[in-house]
N, CA, C and O atoms as CSV, one atom per row, in Angstrom:
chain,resi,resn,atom,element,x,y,z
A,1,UNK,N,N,11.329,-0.685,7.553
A,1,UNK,CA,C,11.845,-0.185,6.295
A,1,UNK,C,C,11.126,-0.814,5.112
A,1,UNK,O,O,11.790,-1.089,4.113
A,2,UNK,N,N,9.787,-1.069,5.147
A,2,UNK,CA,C,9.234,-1.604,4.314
A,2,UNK,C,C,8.192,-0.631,4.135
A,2,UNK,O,O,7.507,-0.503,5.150
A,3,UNK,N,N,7.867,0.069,3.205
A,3,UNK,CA,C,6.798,0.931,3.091
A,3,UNK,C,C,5.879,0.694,1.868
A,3,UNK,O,O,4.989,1.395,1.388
A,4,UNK,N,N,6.365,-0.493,1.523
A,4,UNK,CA,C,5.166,-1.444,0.127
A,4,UNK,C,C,4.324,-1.926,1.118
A,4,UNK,O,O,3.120,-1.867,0.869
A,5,UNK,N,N,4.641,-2.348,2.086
A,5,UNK,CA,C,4.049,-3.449,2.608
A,5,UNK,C,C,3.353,-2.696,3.897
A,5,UNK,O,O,2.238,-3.126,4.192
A,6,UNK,N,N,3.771,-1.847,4.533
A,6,UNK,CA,C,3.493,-1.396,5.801
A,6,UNK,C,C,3.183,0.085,5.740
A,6,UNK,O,O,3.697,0.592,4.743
A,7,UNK,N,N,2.601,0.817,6.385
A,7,UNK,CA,C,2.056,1.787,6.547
A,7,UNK,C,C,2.743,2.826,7.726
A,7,UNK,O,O,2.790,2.638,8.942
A,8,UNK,N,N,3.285,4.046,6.895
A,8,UNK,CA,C,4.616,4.499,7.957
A,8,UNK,C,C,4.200,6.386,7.937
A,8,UNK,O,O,3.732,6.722,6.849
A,9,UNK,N,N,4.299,7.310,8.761
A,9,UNK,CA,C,3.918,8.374,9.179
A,9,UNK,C,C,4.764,9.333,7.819
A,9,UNK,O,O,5.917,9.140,7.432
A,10,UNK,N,N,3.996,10.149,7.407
A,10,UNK,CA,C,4.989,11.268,6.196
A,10,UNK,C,C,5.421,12.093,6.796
A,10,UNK,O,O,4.749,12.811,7.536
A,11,UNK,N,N,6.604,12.184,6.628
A,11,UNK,CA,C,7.461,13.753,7.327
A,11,UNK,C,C,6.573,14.858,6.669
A,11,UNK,O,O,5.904,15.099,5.665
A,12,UNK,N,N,6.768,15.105,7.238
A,12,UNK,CA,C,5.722,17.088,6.518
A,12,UNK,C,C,6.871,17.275,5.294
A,12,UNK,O,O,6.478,17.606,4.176
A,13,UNK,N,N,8.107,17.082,5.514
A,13,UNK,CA,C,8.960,17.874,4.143
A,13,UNK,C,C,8.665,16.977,2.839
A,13,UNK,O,O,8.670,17.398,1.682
A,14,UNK,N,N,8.413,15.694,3.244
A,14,UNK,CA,C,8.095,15.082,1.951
A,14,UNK,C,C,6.320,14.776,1.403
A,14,UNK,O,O,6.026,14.253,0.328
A,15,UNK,N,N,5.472,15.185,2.296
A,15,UNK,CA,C,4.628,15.464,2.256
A,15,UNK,C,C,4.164,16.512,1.346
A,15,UNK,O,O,2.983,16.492,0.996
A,16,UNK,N,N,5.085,17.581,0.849
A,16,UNK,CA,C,5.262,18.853,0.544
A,16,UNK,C,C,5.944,18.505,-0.675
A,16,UNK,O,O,5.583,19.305,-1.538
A,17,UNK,N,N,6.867,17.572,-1.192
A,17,UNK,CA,C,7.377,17.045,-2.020
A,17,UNK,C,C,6.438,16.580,-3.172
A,17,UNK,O,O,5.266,16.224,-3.048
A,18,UNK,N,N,7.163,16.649,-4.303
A,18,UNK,CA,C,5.568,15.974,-5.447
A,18,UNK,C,C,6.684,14.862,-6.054
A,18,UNK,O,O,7.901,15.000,-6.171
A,19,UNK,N,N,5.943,13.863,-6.352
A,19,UNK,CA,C,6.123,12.705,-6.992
A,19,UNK,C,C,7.489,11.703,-6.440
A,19,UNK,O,O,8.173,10.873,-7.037
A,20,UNK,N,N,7.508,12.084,-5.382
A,20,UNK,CA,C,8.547,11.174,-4.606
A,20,UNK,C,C,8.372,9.775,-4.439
A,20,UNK,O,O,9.294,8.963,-4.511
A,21,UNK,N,N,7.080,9.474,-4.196
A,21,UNK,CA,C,6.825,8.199,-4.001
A,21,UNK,C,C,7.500,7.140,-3.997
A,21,UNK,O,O,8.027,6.631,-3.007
A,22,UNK,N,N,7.536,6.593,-5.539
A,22,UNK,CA,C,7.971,5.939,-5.871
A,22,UNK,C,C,10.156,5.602,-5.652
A,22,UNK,O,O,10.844,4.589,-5.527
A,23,UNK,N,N,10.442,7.064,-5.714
A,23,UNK,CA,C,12.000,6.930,-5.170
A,23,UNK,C,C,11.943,6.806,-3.722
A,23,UNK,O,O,13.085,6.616,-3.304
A,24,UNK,N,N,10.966,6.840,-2.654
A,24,UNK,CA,C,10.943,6.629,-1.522
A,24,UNK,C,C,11.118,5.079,-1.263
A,24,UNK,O,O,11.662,4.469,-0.342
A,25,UNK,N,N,10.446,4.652,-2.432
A,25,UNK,CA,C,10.579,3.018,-2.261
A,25,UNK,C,C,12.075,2.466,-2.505
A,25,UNK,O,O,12.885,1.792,-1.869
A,26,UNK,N,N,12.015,3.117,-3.785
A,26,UNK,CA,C,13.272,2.866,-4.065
A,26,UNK,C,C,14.291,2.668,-3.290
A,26,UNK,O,O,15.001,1.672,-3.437
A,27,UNK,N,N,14.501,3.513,-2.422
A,27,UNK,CA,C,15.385,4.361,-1.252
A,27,UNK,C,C,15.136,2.854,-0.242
A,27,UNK,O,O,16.099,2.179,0.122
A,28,UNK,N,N,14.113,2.600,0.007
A,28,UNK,CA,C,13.586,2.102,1.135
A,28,UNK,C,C,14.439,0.437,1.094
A,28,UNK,O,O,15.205,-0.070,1.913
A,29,UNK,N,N,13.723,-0.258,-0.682
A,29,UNK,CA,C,14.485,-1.160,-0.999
A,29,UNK,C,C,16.175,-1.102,-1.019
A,29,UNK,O,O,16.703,-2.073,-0.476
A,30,UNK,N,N,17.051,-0.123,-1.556
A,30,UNK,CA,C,17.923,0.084,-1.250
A,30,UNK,C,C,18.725,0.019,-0.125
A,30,UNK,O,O,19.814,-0.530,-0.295
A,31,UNK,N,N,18.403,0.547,1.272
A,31,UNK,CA,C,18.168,0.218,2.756
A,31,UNK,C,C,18.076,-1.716,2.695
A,31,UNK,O,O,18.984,-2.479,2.366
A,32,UNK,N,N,17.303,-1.910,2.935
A,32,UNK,CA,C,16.748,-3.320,2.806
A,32,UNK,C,C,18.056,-3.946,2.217
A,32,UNK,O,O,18.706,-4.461,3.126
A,33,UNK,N,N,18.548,-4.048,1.211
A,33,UNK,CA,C,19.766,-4.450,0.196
A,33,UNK,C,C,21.051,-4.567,1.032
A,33,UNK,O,O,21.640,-5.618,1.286
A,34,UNK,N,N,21.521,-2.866,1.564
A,34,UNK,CA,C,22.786,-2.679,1.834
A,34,UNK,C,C,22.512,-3.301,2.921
A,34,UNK,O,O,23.328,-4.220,2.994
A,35,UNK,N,N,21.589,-3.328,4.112
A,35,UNK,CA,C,21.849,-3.979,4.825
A,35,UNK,C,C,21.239,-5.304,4.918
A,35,UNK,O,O,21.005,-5.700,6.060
A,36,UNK,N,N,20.877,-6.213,3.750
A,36,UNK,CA,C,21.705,-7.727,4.121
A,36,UNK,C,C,22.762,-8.116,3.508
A,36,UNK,O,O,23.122,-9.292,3.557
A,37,UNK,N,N,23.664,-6.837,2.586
A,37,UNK,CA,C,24.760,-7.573,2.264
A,37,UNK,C,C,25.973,-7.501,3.444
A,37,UNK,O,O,26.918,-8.255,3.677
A,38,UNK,N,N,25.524,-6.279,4.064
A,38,UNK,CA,C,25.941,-5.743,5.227
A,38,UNK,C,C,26.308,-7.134,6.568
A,38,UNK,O,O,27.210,-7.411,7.359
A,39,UNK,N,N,25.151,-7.601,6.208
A,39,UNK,CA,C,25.143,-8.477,7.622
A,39,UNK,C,C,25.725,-9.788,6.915
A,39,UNK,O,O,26.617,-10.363,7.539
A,40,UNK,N,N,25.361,-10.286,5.787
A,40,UNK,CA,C,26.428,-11.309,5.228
A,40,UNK,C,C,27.906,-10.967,5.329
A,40,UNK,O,O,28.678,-11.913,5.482
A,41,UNK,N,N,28.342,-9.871,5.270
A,41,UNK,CA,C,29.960,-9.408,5.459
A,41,UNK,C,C,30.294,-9.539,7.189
A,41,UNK,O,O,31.289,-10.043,7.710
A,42,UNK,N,N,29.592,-9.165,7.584
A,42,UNK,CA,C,29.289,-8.997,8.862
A,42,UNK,C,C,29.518,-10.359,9.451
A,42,UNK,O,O,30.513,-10.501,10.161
A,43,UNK,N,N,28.444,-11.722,9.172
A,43,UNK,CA,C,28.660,-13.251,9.174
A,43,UNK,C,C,30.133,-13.356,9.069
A,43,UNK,O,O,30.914,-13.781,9.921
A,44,UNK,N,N,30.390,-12.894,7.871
A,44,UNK,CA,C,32.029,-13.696,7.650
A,44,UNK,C,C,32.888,-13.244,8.741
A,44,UNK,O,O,33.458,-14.195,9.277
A,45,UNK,N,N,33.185,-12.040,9.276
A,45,UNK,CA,C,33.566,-11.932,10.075
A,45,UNK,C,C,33.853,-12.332,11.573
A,45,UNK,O,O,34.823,-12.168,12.313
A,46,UNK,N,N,32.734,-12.866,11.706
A,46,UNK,CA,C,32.066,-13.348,13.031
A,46,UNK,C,C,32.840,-15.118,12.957
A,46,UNK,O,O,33.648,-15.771,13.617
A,47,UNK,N,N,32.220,-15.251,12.060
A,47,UNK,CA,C,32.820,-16.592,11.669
A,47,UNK,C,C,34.516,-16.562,11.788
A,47,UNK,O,O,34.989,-17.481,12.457
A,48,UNK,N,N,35.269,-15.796,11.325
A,48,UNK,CA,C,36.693,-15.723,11.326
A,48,UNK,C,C,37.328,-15.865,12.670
A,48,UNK,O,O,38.038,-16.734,13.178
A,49,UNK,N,N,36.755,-14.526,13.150
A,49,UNK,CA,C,36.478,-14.726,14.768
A,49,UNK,C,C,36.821,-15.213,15.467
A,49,UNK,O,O,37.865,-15.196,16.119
A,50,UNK,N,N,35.031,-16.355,15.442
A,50,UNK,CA,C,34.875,-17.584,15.947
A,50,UNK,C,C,36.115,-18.315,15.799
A,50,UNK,O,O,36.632,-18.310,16.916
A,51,UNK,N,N,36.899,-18.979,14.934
A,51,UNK,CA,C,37.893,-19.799,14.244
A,51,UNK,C,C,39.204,-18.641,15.253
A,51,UNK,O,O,39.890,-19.334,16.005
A,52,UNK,N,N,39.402,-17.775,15.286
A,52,UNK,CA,C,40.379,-17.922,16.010
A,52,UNK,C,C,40.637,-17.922,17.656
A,52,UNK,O,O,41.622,-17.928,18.394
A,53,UNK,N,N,39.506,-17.915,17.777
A,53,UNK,CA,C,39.239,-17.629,19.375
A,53,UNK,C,C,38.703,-19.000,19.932
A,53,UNK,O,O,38.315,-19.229,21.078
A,54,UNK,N,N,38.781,-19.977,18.715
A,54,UNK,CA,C,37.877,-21.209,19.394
A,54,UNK,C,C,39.221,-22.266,19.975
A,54,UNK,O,O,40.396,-21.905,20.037
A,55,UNK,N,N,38.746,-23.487,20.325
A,55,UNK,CA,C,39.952,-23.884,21.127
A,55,UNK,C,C,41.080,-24.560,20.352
A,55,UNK,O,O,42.180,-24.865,20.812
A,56,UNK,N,N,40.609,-24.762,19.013
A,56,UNK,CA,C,41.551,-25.585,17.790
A,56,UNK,C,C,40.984,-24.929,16.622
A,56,UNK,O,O,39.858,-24.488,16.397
A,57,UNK,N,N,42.345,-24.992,15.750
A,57,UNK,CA,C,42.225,-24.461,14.930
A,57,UNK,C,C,42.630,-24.993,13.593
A,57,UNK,O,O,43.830,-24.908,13.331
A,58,UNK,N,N,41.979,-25.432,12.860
A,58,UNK,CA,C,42.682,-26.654,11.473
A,58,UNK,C,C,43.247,-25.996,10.282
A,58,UNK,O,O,42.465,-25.136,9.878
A,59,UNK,N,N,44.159,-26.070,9.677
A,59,UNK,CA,C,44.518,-25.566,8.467
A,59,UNK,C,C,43.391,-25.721,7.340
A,59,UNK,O,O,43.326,-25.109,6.274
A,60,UNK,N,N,42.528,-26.684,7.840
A,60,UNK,CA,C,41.489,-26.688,6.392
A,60,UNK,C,C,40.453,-25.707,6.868
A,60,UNK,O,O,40.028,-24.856,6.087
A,61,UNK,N,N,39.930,-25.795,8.378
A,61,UNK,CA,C,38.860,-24.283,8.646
A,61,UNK,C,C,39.636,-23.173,8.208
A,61,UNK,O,O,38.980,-22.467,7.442
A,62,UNK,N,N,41.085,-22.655,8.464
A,62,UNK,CA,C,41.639,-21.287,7.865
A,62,UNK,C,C,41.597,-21.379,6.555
A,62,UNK,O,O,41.476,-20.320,5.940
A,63,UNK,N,N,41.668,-22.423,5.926
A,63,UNK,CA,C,41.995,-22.603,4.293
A,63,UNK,C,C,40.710,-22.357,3.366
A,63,UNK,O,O,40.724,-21.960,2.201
A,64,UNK,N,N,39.240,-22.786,4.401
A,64,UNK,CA,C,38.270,-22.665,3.855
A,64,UNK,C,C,37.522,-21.337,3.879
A,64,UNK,O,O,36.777,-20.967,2.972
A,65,UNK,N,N,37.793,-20.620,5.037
A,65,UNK,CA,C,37.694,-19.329,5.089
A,65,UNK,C,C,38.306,-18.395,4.374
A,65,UNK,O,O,37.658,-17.444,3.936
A,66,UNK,N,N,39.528,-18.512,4.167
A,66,UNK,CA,C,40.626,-18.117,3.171
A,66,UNK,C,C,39.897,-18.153,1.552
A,66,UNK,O,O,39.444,-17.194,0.928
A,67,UNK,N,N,39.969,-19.724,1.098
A,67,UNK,CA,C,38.925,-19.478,-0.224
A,67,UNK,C,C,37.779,-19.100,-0.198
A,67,UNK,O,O,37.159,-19.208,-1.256
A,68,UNK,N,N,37.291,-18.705,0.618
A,68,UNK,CA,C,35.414,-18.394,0.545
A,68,UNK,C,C,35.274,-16.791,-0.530
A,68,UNK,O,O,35.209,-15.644,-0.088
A,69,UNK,N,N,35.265,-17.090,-1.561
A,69,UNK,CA,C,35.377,-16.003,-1.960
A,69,UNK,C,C,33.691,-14.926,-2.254
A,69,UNK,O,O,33.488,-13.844,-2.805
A,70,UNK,N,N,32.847,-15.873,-1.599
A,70,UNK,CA,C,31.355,-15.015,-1.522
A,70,UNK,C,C,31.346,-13.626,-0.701
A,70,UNK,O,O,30.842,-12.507,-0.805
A,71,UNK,N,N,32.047,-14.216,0.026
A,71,UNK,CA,C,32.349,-12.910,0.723
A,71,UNK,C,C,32.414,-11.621,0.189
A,71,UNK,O,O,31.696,-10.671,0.500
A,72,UNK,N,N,33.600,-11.650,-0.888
A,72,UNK,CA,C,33.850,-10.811,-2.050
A,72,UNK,C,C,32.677,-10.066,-2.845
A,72,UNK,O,O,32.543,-8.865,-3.082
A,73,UNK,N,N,31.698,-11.391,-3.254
A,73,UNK,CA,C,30.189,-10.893,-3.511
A,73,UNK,C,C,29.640,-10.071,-3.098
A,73,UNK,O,O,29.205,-9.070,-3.668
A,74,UNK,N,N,29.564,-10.456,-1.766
A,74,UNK,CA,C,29.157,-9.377,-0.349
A,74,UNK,C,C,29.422,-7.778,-0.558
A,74,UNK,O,O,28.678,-6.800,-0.499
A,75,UNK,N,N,30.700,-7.935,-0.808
A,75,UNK,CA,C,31.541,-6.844,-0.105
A,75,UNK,C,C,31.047,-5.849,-1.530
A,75,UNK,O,O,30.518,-4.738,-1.517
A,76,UNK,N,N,31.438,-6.704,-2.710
A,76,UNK,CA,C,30.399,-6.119,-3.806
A,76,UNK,C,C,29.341,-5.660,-4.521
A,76,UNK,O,O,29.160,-4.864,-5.443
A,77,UNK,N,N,28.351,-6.765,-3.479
A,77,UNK,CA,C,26.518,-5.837,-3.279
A,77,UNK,C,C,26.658,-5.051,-2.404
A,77,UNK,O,O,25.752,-4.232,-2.557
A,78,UNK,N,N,27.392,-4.717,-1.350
A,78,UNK,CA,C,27.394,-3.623,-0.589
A,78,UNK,C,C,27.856,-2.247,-1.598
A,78,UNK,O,O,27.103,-1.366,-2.014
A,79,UNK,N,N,28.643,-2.322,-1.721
A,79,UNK,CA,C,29.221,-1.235,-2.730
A,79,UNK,C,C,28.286,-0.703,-3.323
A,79,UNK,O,O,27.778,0.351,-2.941
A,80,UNK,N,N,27.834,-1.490,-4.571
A,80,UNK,CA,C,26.961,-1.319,-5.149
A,80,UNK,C,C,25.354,-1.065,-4.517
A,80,UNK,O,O,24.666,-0.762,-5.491
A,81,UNK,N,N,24.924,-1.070,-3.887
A,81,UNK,CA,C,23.565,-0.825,-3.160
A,81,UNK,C,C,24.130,0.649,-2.273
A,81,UNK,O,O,23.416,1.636,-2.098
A,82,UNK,N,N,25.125,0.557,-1.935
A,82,UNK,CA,C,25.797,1.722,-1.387
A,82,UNK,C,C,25.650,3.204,-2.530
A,82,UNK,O,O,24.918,4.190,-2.621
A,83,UNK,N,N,26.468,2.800,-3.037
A,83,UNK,CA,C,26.234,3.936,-4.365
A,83,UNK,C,C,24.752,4.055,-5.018
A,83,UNK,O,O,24.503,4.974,-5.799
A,84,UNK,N,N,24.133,3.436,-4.792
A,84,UNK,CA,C,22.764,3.527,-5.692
A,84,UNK,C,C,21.698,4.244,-4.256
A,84,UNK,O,O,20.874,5.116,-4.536
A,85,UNK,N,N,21.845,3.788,-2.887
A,85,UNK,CA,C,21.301,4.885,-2.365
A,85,UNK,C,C,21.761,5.889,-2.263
A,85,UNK,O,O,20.985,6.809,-2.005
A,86,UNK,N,N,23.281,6.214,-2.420
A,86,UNK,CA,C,23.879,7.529,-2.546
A,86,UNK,C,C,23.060,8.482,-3.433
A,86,UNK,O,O,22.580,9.548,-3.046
A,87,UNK,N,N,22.950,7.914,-4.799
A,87,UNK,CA,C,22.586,8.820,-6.027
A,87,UNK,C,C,20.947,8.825,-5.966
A,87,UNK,O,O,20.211,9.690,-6.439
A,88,UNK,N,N,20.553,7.600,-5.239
A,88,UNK,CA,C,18.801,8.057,-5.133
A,88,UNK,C,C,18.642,9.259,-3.817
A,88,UNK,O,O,17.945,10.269,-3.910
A,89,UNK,N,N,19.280,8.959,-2.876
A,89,UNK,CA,C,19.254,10.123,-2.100
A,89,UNK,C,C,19.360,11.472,-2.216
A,89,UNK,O,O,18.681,12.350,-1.682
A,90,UNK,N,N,20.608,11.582,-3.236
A,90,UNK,CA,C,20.859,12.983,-4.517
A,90,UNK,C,C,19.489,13.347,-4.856
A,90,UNK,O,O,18.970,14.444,-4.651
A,91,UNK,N,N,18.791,12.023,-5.555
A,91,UNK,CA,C,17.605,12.697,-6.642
A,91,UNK,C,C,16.550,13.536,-5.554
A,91,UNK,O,O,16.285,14.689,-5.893
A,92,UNK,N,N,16.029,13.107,-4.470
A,92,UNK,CA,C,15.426,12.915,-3.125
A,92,UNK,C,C,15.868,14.529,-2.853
A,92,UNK,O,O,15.127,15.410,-3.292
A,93,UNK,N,N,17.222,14.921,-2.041
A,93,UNK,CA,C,17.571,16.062,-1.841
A,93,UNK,C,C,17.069,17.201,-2.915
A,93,UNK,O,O,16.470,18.255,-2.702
A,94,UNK,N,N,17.533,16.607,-4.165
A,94,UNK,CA,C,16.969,17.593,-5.291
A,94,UNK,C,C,15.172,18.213,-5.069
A,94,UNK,O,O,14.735,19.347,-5.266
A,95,UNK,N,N,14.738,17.463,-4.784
A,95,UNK,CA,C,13.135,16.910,-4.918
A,95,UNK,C,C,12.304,18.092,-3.860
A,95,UNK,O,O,11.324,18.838,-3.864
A,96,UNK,N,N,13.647,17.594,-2.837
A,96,UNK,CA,C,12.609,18.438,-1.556
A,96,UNK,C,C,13.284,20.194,-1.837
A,96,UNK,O,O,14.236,20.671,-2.455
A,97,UNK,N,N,12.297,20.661,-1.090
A,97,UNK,CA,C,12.456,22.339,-1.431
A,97,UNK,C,C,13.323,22.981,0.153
A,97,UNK,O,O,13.602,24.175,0.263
């Protein structure tokens, strides 16, 4: 999902497309985004998990998981990177014939 950097095959429909380019990247970075906020949300989870399935369990590990409020962050660059490939994808659909 890197197409700054790497060299990737053109679908014929966007091939056929004019001036996409650059929202292809866009698109591409977008991808890239949602999913590492994706997998940071993803972490927390795993982590929670972990903590209840492990063999002890401390009121300060639940308490610290409990305040971790990055998570929240997370859950908020997802959103947001979410909606922004939504509406670049819009422009994209528009684009192709």
């Amino acid at each position: 999902m890197d197409r700054a950097t790497r060299s990737y095959p053109e679908s014929e429909t966007l091939s056929h497309a004019r001036g996409v380019e650059n929202l292809v990247l866009f698109i591409d970075d977008d991808l890239r985004e949602t999913g590492m906020a994706l997998g940071n949300v993803e972490n927390y989870l795993v982590g929670v998990l972990q903590m209840l399935e492990g063999p002890r369990m401390s009121r300060e590990d639940v308490h610290a998981l409990a305040a971790d409020t990055q998570v929240l962050d997370h859950v908020d660059m997802l959103v947001e990177t979410l909606e922004t490939l939504r509406r670049r994808l819009a422009r994209l659909a528009a684009s192709l014939r």
